[in-house]
C-alpha positions in Angstrom: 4.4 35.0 0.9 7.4 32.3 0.3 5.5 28.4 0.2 5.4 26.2 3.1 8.3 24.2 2.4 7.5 20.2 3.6 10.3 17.5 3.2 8.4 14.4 2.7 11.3 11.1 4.0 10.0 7.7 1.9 9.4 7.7 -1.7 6.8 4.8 -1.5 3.0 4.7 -2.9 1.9 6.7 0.7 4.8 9.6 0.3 4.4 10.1 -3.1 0.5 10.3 -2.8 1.4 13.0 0.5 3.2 14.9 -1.7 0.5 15.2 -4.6 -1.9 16.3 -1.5 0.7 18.7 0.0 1.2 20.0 -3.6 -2.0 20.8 -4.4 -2.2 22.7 -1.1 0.2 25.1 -2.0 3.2 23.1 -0.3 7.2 22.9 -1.8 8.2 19.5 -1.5 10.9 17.8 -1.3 11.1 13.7 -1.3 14.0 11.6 0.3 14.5 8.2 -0.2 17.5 6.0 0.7 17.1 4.1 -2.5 14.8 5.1 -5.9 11.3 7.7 -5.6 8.4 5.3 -6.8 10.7 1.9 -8.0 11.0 -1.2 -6.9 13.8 0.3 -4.4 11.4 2.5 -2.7 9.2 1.8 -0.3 9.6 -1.7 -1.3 6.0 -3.0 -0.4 4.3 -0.3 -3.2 6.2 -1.7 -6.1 6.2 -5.6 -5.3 2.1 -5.6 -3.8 -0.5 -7.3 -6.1 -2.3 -4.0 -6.2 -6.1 -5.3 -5.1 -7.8 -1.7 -3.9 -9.8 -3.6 -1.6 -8.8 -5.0 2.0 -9.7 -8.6 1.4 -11.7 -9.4 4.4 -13.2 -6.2 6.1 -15.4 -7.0 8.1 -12.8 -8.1 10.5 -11.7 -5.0 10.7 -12.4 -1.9 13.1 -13.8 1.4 11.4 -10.6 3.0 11.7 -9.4 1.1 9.2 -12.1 0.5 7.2 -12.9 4.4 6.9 -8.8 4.9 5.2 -9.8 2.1 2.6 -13.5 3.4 2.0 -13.7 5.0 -1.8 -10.5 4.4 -2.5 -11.0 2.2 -5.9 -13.0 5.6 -7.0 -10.1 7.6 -6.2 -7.8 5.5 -8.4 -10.6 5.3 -10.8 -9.9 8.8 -11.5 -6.5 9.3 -10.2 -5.2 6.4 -13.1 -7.4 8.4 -16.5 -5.5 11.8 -14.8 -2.4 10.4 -14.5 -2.5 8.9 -18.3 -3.6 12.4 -19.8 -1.1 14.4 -18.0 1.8 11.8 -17.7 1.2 9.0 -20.8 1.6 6.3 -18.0 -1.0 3.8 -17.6 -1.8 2.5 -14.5 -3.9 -0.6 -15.8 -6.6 -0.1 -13.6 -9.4 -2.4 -13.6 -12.9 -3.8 -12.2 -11.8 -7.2 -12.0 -14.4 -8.0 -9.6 -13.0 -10.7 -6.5 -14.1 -14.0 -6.8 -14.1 -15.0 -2.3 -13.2 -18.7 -1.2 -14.1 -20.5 1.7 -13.5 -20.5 4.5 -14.9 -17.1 6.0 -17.9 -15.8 7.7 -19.9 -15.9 4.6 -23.0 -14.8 6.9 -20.5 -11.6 8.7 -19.3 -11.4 4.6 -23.0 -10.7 3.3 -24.0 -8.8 6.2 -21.0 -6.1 6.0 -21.9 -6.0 2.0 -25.4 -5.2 2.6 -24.7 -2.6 5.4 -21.8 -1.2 2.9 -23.3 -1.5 -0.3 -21.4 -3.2 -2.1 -22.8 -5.7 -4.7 -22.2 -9.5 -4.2 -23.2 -13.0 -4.8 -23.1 -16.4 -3.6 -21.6 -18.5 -6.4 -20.0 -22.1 -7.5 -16.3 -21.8 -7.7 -16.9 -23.7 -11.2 -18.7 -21.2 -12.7 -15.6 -19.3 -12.8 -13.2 -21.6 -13.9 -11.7 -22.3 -10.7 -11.6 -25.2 -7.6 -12.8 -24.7 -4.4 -10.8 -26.6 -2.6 -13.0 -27.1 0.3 -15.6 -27.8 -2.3 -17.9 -25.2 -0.4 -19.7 -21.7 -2.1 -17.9 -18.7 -2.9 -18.6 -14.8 -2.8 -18.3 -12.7 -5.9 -17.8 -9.1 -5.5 -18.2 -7.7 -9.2 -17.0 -4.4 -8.2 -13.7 -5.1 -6.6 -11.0 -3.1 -9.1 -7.4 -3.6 -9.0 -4.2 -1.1 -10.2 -0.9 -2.4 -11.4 1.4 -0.2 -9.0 4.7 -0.1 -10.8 2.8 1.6 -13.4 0.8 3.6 -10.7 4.1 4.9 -9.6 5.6 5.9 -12.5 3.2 7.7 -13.3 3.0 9.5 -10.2 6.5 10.2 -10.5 6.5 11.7 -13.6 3.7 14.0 -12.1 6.0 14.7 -9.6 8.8 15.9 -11.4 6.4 18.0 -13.3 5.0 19.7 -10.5 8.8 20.8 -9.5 9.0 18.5 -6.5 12.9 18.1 -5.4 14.0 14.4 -5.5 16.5 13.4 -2.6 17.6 9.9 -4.0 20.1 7.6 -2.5 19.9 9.7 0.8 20.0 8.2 4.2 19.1 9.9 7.4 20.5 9.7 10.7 18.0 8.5 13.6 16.2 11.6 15.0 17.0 12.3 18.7 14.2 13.6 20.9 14.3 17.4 20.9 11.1 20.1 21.1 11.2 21.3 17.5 12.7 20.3 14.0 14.4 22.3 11.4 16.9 20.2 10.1 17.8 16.5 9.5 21.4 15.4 9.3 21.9 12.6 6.5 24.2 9.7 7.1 27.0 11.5 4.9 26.7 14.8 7.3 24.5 16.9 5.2 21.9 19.0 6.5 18.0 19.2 5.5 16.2 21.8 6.6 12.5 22.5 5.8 9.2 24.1 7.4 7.8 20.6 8.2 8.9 16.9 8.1 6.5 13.9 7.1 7.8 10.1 7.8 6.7 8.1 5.3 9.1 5.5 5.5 6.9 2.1 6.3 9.1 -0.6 8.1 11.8 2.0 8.4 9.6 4.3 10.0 10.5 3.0 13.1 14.6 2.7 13.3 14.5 6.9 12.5 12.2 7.2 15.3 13.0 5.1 17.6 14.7 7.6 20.1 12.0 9.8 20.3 9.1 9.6 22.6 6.5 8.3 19.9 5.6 4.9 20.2 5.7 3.1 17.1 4.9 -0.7 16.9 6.5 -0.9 13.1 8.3 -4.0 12.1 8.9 -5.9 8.6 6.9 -8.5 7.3 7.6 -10.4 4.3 5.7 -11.2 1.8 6.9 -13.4 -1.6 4.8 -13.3 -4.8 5.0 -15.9 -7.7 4.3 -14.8 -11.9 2.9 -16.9 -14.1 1.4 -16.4 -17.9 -0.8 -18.8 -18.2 -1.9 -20.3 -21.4 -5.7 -18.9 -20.3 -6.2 -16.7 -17.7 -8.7 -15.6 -14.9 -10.8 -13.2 -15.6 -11.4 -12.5 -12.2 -9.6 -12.0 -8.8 -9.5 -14.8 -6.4 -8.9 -15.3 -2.5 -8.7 -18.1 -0.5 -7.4 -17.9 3.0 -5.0 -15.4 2.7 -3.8 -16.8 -0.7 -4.7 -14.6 -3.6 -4.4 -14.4 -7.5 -4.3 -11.5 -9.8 -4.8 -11.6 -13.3 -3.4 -8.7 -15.3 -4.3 -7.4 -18.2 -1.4 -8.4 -20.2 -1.7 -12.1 -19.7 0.3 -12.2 -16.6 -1.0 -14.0 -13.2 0.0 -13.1 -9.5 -0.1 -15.5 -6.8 0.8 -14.6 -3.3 1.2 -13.7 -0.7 3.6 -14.5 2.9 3.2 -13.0 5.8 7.1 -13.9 7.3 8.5 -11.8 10.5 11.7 -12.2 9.1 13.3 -8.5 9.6 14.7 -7.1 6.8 15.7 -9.8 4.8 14.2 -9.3 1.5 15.0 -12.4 0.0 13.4 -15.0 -1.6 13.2 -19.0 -0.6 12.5 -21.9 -2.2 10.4 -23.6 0.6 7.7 -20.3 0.1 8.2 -20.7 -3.6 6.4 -24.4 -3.4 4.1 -23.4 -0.9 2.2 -20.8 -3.2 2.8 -23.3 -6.4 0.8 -25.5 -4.8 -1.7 -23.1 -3.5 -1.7 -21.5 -6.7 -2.8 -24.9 -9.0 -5.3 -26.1 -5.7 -7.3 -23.3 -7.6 -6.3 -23.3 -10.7 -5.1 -27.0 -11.7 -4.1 -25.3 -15.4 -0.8 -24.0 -13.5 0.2 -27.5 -14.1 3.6 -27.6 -15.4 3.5 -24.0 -16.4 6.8 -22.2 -15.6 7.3 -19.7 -13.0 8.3 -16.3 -14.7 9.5 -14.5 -11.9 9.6 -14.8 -8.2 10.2 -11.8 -5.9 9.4 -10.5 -2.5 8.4 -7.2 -0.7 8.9 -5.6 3.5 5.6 -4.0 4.4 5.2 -2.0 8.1 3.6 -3.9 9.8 1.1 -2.7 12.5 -0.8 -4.4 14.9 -5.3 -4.4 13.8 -3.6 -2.9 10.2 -3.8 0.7 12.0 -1.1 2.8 10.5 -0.4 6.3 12.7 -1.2 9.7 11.0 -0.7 12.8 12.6 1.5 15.4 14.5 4.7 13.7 16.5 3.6 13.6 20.3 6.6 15.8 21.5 8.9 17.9 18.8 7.2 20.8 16.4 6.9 20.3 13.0 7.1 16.8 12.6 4.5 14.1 11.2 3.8 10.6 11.1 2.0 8.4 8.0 3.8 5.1 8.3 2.7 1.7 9.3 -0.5 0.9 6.6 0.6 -2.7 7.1 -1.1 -4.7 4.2 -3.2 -1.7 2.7 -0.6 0.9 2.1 -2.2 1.0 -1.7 -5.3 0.5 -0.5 -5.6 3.5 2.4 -3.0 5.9 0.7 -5.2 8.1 -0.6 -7.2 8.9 2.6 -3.8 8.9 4.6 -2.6 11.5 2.5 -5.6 13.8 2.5 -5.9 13.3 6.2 -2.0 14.1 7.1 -2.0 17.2 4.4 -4.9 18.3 6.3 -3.8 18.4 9.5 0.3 19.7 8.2 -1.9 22.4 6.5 -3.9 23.0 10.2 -7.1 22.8 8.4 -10.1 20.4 9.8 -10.1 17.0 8.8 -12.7 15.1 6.9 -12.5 12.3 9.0 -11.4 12.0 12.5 -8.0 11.9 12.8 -8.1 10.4 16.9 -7.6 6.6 15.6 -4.6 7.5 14.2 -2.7 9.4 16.6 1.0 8.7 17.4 1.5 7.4 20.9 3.8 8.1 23.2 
């Protein structure tokens, strides 16, 4: 009996994690991209994201979304020390812990921990060689890890190519029309794609290939810009504050982002943003001081409204699948996403329920 061939359309974090699921299920894959499988081209989000496996401020958030994000620093835990022994690519993952700044709930913040268990502390900024600038009490999460994902995605791509999956690279595809089944795909130069099943994993371009079908996706780009820094000593720790957050590497670099900008696609970078998180940035960390900006950059990600992304079966044509529009957590809920859409493509039963999720239409 031939494979199940399934033609996966993004090469992001979330459709190169579906195609390791879909993979290890017995699937042929293929991956299409309209720029670069797993670079800074891709699914542009994945590569430029600060890479915190963690989504900042849950309890705000419904279960559905919670449940996507729930054991994921475990799975990269072990995903990264695979990756590494089969491929020779680190991923620099780390527990970093996250170092919470007012202002939040700090009684909704303790009370979701508790319930969740997951370790924290209330603590003085200070004793972590930061500012508070509301001179209030933080939260430390010691367990909070963090991945670097440009080197998460090489290294998934190299484990890719070993695993003979068929890389469709600078390949655009026409808008789909609404029909009752799909076979093939017509790319912008003509060609035509044909496969058992089709996944869209395309984030804030989900929505232009779909938008002529009956599904109802609420998918749009949202900027966010990211400033570099290697600092002459750097946190130990990840920090928040108001949706402001740093990242220290473990090669002596610092991140400091992010934007949330409803700009469309423009992917550009300004120099009015560029202040804003400088002075953000040294509020927290006055050492930034007249230290120089290494490199300033920006990424789209889909976003949804609550941070629900849709995964599951297209409402009205056969053989077509949705996991698109993770919003901020794309890292952070891949993992889930993928096993939940490889489950249903595979017509097996879900470990979670997939109703949350479900394309509307």
């Amino acid at each position: 009996m031939s494979k199940q061939h399934t033609m996966i359309i993004g090469g992001g974090i979330v459709g190169c994690m579906t195609a390791m699921e879909l993979i290890n299920k017995g699937h042929r894959v293929t991956i299409v991209e309209r720029n670069q499988i797993a670079s800074q081209t891709s699914g542009e989000s994945s590569w430029a994201g600060g890479g915190i496996i963690f989504p900042l401020l849950p309890w705000l958030y419904s279960e559905a979304v919670n449940t996507l994000t729930h054991n994921s620093a475990d799975f990269y835990r072990s995903l990264s020390q695979q990756l590494e022994h089969e491929t020779g690519f680190p991923s620099d993952f780390a527990q970093s812990g996250f170092l919470l700044l007012p202002k939040f709930d700090l009684d909704a913040a303790k009370t979701w921990c508790a319930q969740n268990q997951l370790s924290f502390q209330p603590v003085k900024a200070a004793a972590f060689g930061v500012q508070s600038p509301s001179g209030e009490d933080g939260l430390w999460l010691p367990t909070v890890c963090q991945i670097r994902p440009p080197y998460l995605m090489q290294g998934m791509r190299k484990w890719l190519e070993q695993h003979h999956v068929t890389m469709l690279e600078h390949t655009q595809l026409m808008p789909l029309e609404e029909m009752q089944e799909l076979n093939e795909w017509q790319t912008t130069s003509g060609e035509k794609l044909s496969a058992d099943q089709f996944v869209v994993t395309s984030g804030a371009w989900s929505f232009d290939l779909l938008k002529e079908t009956s599904a109802k996706l609420n998918i749009k780009p949202m900027r966010g810009q990211i400033l570099l820094y290697k600092p002459i000593k750097n946190l130990e720790q990840m920090v928040y504050r108001e949706g402001f957050y740093m990242i220290p590497r473990l090669d002596g670099y610092l991140l400091a982002g992010s934007t949330l900008e409803d700009v469309g696609f423009d992917s550009g970078v300004t120099e009015d943003v560029r202040e804003e998180l400088r002075i953000k940035a040294e509020a927290i960390m006055p050492e930034l001081k007249g230290q120089p900006i290494i490199k300033h950059w920006s990424g789209l990600r889909p976003g949804t409204p609550e941070n629900l992304p849709t995964i599951g079966a297209h409402p009205t044509i056969k053989n077509l699948f949705l996991n698109t529009g993770h919003f901020r957590y794309g890292l952070t809920m891949a993992p889930a996403s993928a096993k939940l859409i490889a489950a249903i493509i595979s017509e097996e039963k879900p470990s979670i329920d997939a109703t949350p999720y479900a394309c509307a239409y």
